[in-house]
N, C-alpha and C positions, 0 to 999 in steps of 0.2 A: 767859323764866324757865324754871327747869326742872320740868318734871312727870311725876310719875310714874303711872304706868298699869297696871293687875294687867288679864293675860288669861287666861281658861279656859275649857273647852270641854272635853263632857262627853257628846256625841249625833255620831252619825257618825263620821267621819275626825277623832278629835280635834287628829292632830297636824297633818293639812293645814290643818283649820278655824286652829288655833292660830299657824302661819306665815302662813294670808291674811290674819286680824287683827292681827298684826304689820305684813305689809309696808301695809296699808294705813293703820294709824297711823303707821307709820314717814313715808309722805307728808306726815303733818301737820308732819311735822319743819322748824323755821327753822334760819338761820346759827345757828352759835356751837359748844359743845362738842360731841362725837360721842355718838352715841345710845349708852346702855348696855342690855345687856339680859341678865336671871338664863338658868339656865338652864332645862330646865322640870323640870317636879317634876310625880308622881303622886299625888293628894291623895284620900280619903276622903268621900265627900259630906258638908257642916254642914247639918242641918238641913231636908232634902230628903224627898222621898216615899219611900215604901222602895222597893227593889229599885232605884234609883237607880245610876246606873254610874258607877266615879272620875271625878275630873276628870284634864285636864292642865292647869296653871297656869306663868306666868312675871310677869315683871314687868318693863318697861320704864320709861328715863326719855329723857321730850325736850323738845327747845329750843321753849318756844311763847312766843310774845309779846304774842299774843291777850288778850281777856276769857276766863275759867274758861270761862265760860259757853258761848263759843264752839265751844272744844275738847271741853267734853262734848256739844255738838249735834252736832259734827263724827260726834264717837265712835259717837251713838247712829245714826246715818246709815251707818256701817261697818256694823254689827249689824244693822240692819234690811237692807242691801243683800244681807249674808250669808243671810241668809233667819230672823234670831230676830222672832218676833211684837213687836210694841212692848206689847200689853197681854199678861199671862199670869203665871198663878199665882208669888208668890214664892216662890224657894228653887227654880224647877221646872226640868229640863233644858235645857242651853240648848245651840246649835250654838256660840254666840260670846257671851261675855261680855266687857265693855271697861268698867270702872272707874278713872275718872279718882283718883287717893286724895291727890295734893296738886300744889297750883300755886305752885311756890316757897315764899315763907314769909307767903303769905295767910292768912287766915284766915275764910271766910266762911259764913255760916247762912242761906240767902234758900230761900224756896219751892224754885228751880230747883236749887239745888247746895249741898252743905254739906262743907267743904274745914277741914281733912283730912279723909276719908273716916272718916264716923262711925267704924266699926269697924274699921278699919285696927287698931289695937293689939289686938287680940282675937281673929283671925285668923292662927295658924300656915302655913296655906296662900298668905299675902301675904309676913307680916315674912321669914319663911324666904327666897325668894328675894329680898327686897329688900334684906336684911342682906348678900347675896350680893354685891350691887352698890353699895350706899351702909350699910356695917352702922353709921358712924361721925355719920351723919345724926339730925340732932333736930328733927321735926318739929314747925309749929307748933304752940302750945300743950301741948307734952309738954316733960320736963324731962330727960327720957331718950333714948340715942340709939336708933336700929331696935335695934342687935345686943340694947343691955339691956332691951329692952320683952320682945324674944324670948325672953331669959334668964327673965324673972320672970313669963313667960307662963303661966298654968293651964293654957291648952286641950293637950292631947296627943296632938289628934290624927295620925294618918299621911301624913306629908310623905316619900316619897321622890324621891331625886336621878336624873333616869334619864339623867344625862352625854350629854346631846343638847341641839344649841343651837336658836334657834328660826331662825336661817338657814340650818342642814344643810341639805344636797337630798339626800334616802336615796329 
């Protein structure tokens, strides 16, 4: 099935951190259609400590066939190899974030995972690039697709494009 996965990183080399969290989920990739992936964008910390540094954000999708469950233990395994702590203040600086935000057209609420990514629709610094690659996509339980969630989004805050892909070698 196809899933999608928002990454950003926001402490060190953001855009190195941000290509190894890619090729490393990109491994998680099975047969079927080819990976897509936005491009990255410079984003405004939500919610964070002050003096907090942008992030870089993108957002990928890929073929998994696995339990959710699976692919997000994978994920948190990429993250923690990267060097982000597994326990540590919410909202706090991270080398590697990896957010699983849906698993085809699942639906699910369990202790380990809850699919689509609660806040996926409330978030400019996700729908932005995932409207980039699937804008026409209606997630489960939404009646809207990404592009119109984005359209009728409140938050404002600063999403820039910086026309760099996340498989450049600069």
């Amino acid at each position: 099935m196809r899933c999608g996965i928002a990454l950003g990183s926001n402490i060190e080399n953001r855009l190195a951190n941000l290509r190894a969290g890619c090729e490393q989920a990109r491994s998680l990739n099975e047969v079927g259609p080819p990976i897509r992936t936005s491009s990255i964008y410079e984003t405004a910390p939500v919610d964070c400590e002050p003096g907090t540094m942008p992030y870089l954000n993108a957002v990928m999708e890929i073929n998994f066939t696995g339990p959710p469950v699976i692919l997000l233990d994978r994920l948190l395994k990429i993250e923690k190899a990267m060097g982000r702590p597994s326990t540590r203040p919410k909202n706090s600086s991270r080398i590697i974030d990896l957010d699983l935000l849906y698993a085809g057209k699942l639906v699910l609420n369990i202790p380990e995972i809850i699919l689509p990514h609660p806040r996926i629709n409330r978030r400019r610094f996700v729908l932005i690039p995932l409207a980039e690659i699937s804008p026409d996509l209606v997630l489960p339980g939404q009646m809207r697709s990404v592009w119109s969630l984005l359209e009728n989004l409140d938050d404002r805050g600063q999403v820039m494009r910086l026309g760099i892909s996340l498989f450049d070698r600069e």
